[in-house]
C-alpha positions in Angstrom: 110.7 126.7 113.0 113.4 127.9 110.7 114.0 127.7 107.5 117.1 126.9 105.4 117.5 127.7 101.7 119.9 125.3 100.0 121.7 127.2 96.8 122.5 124.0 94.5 125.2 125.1 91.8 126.2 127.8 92.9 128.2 127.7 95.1 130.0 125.0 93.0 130.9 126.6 90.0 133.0 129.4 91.7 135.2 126.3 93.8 138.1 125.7 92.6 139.3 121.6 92.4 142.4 120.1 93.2 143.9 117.9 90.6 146.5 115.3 90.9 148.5 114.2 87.9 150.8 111.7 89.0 153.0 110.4 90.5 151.9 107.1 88.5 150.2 108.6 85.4 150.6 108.1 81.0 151.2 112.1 80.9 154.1 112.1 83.0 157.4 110.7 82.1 158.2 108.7 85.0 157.0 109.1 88.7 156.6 112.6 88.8 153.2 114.5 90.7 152.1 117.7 89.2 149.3 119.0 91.8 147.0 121.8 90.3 144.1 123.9 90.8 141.7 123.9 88.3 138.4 126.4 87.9 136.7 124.6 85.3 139.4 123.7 82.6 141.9 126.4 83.4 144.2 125.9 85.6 144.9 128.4 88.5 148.1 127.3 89.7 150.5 124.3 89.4 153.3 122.5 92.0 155.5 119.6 90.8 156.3 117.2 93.7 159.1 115.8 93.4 161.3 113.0 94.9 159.6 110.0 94.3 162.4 108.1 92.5 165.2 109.7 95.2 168.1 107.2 95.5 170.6 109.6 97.4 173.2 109.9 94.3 175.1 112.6 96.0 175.5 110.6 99.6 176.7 107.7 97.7 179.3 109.2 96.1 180.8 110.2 99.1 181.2 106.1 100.0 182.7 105.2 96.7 186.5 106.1 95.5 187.2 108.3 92.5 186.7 105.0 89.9 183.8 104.0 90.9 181.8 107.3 91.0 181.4 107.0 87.3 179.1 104.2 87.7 176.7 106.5 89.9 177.1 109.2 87.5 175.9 107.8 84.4 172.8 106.5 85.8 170.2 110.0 87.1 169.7 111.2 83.4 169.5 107.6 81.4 169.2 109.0 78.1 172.3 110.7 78.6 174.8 108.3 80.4 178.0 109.3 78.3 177.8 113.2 79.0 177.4 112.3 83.0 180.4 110.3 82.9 182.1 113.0 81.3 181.3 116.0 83.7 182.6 114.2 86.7 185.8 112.7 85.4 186.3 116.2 84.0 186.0 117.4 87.8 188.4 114.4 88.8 190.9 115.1 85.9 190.8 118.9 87.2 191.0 118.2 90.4 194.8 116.3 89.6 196.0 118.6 86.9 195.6 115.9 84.7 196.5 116.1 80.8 194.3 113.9 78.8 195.6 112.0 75.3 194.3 113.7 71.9 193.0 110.2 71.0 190.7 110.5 74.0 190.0 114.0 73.8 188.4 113.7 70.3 187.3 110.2 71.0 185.0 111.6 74.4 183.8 114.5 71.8 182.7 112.5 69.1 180.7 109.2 71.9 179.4 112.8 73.3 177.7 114.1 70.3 176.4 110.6 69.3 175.0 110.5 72.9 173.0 113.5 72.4 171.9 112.6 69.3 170.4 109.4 70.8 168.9 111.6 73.7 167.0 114.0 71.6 165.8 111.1 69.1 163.9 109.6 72.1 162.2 113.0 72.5 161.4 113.9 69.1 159.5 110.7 68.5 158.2 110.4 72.0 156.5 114.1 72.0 154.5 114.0 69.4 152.9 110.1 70.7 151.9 112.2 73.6 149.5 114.8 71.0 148.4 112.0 69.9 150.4 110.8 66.8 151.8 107.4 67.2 154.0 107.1 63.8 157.0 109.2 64.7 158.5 106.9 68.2 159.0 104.0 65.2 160.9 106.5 63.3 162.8 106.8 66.0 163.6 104.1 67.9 165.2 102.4 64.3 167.5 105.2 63.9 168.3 105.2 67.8 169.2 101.6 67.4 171.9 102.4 64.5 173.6 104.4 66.6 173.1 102.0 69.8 175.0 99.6 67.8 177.9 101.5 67.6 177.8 102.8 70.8 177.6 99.2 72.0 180.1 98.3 70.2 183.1 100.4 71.3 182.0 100.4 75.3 179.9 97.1 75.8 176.6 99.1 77.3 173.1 100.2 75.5 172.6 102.4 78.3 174.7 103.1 80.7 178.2 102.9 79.0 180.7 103.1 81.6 183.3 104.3 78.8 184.9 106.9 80.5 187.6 106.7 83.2 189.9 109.5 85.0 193.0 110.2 82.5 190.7 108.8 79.3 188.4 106.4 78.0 188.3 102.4 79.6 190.3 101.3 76.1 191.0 101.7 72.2 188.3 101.6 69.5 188.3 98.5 68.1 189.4 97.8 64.5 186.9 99.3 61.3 184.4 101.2 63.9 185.3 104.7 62.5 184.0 103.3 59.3 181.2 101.6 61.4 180.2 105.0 63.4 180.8 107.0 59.6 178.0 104.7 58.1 175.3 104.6 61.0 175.6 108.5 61.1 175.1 108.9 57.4 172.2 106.5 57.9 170.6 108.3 60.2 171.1 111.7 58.6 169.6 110.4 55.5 165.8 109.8 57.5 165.9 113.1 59.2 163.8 114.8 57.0 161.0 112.3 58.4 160.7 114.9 61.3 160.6 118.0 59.0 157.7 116.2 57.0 156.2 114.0 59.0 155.7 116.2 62.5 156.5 119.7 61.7 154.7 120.0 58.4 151.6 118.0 60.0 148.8 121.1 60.8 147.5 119.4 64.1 150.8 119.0 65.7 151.2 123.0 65.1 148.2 123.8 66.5 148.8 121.7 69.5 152.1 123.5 70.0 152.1 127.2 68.3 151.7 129.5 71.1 151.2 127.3 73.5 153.5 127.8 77.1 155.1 130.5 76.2 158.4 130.5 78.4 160.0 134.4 78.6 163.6 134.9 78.7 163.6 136.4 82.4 161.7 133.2 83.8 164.6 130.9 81.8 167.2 133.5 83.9 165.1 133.0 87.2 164.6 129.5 87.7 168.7 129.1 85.8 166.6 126.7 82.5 169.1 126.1 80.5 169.8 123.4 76.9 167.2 123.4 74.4 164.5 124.7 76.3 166.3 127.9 77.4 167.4 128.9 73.5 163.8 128.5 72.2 163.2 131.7 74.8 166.0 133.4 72.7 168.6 132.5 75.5 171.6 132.1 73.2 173.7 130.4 75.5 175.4 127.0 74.9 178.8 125.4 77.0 180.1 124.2 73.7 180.6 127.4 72.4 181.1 129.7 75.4 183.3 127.9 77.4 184.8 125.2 75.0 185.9 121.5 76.5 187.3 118.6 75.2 187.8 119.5 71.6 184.8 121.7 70.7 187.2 124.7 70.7 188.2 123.9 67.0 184.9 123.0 66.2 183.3 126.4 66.3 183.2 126.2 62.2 180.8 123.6 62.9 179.1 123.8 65.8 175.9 125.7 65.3 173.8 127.3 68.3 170.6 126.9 67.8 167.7 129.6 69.3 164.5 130.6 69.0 162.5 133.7 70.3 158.9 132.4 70.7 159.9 130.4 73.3 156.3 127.9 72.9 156.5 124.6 72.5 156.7 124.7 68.9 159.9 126.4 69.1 161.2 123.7 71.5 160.5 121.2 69.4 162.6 122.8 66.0 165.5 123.8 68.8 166.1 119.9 69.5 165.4 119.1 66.2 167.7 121.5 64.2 169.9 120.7 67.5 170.0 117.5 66.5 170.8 117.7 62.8 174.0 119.8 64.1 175.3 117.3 66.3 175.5 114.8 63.1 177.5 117.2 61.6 179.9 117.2 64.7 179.9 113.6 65.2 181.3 113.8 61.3 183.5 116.7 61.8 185.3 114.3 65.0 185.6 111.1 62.6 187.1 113.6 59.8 189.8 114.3 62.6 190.1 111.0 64.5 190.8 109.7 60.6 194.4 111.7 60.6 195.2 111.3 64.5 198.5 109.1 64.9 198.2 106.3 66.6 198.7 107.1 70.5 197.8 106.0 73.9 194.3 106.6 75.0 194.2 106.8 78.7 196.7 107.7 81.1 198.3 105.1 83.5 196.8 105.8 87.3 198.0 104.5 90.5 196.5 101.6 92.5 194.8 104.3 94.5 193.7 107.8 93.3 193.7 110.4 95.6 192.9 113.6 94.6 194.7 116.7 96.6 192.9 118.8 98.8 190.9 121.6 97.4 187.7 121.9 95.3 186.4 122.4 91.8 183.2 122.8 89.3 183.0 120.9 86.4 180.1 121.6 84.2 179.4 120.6 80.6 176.6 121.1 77.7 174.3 117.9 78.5 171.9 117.1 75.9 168.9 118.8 78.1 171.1 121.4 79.4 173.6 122.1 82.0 175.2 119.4 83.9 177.6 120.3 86.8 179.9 118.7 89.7 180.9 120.3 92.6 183.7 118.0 94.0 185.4 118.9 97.1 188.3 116.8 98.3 189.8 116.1 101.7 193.1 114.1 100.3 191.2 111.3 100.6 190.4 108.1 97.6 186.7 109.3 98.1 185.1 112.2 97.2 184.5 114.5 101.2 181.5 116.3 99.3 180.2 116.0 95.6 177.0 118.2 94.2 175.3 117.3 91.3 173.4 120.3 89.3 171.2 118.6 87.1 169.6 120.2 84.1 166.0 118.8 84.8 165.8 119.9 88.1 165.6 123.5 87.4 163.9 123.1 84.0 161.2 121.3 85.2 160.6 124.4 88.5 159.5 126.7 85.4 156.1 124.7 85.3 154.7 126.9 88.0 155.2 129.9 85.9 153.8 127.6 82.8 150.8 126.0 84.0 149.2 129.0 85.4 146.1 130.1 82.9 146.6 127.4 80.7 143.9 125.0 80.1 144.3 121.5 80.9 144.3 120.1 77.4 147.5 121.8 76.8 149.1 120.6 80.0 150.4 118.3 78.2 151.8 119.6 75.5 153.5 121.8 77.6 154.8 119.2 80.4 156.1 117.0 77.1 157.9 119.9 75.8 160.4 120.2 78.8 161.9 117.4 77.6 163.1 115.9 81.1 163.9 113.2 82.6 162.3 112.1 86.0 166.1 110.1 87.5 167.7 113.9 86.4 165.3 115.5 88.9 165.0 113.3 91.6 168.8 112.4 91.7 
């Protein structure tokens, strides 16, 4: 006979459990997987698994001519359709040694700023539903639609605009929007405060968020974060300033970067915030100057086809959650023969492995809403 002693407990408090958040889950924003190991409420390590939502964006644009890329373009990062029209016609327009109109140079600055605006509105009302505190998405979501109103206005889309074509914009403003755009700006500067008050000053959303996933400045420089995220780790690094396009160049008086050194998601938050309070002030800056622009053309006439010549290029801009790029290479042909997308919510969202890692579960979270990403923007 032999005997077996059976250890009940034990054994089980020292094994670690395997968590799945996602891909269909309320903490994630969109069809994203986060798989971690937990030892009690602490987690041990973190993977995101990606690709659920993978259309192919890059393979498609090799099967569609230079005028119809833009519709792919505007469609991985949703919240940000204007600014991913922009980087590839920049490539296109670079590509031909193309000159652009003033009309549509300040024109594509001004729909830019507005567009981020509307981007980091989303976030700032949708982060703080995820701690818990449902108020602030109403906030936003009635200034988002003033400025939906004009955007709708001048290109026809809520969403994905389809403003932008190679040589300049799809056609003129139309009559009294200036005044239109002026108005809706003002109005939504005048409620901004409702985020200073109502989220930052509230204690609970502070302790939630004050020294919580701290990102360091070498992981932002690893894993190549970059936007909002990447300055609230002290990065001070921002397109707009640093290597100006379209008309940010004479802008500098008013473009403000915005950093932080704590780099927790409390500083994330104030970086998109203060971000957006500065983009305002260059969406007013841009209507100041579009006010005294003689009248002009706003596009430049293209031929039936568009071929661009042989060779390759990078086009990258300041997206509203970071760096956007396209890598276009050309084979003299009407479609593109290779074109890479570098999205900014693909490499901010890798930094979660570094993040996760000894935080408890609670504050996953917190941290995951912070990133402020968008699920199309990774997947592609």
């Amino acid at each position: 006979m032999t005997e077996t002693t059976v250890g009940i407990g034990g054994a089980a408090e020292s094994t670690d459990m395997v968590l799945n958040i996602g891909p269909q889950h309320p903490s994630t924003h969109g069809v994203l997987r986060l798989r971690i190991v937990l030892d009690g409420e602490r987690i041990q390590h973190a993977e995101p698994v990606i690709g659920y939502m993978h259309r192919g964006a890059e393979k498609l644009f090799e099967a569609r001519d230079y005028r119809q890329i833009v519709m792919l373009a505007n469609r991985h990062d949703w919240l940000s359709a204007f600014s991913n029209e922009l980087g590839v016609v920049m490539a296109v327009e670079r590509m031909l040694g193309m000159e652009v109109p003033e009309r549509a140079v300040w024109t594509r600055t001004l729909l830019a700023e507005l567009n981020r605006v509307l981007n980091h509105l989303m976030f700032l009302g949708s982060y703080p539903l995820e701690l818990g505190g449902i108020t602030p998405v109403f906030h936003a979501f009635r200034e988002r639609e003033e400025l939906q109103a004009v955007m709708e206005e001048v290109s026809g889309g809520r969403m994905h605009y389809m403003f932008n074509r190679v040589g300049g914009l799809k056609e003129d403003l139309p009559a009294g929007w200036l005044g239109r755009a002026r108005d809706a700006v003002a109005s939504v500067r005048s409620r901004m405060d409702v985020y200073d008050r109502l989220v930052l000053g509230n204690e609970i959303f502070r302790g939630r968020t004050r020294g919580v996933g701290v990102l360091s400045a070498e992981t932002v420089h690893a894993y190549g974060v970059s936007g909002p995220i990447a300055r609230a780790s002290g990065v001070d690094f921002d397109l707009r300033r640093d290597e100006p396009y379209l008309a940010y160049g004479e802008l500098q008086d008013t473009l403000e970067v915005v950093t932080r050194t704590e780099g927790d998601c409390l500083a994330r938050f104030e970086c998109l915030l203060e971000q957006t309070h500065n983009a305002l002030d260059l969406a007013d800056a841009c209507l100041d100057r579009m006010a005294d622009l003689p009248p002009g053309p706003i596009n430049q006439r293209l031929p039936k086809v568009l071929k661009a010549p042989e060779g390759h290029t990078y086009a990258w801009t300041e997206n509203p959650l970071g760096i956007n790029g396209y890598y276009l290479v050309s084979k003299g042909e009407k479609t593109p023969y290779r074109l890479k997308l570098r999205s900014a919510s693909f490499n901010n969202i890798q930094a979660l492995t570094e993040l996760l890692p000894g935080t408890l579960v609670a504050d996953m979270v917190a941290i995951l809403g912070s990133l402020f990403f968008v699920v199309g923007d990774i997947d592609k």
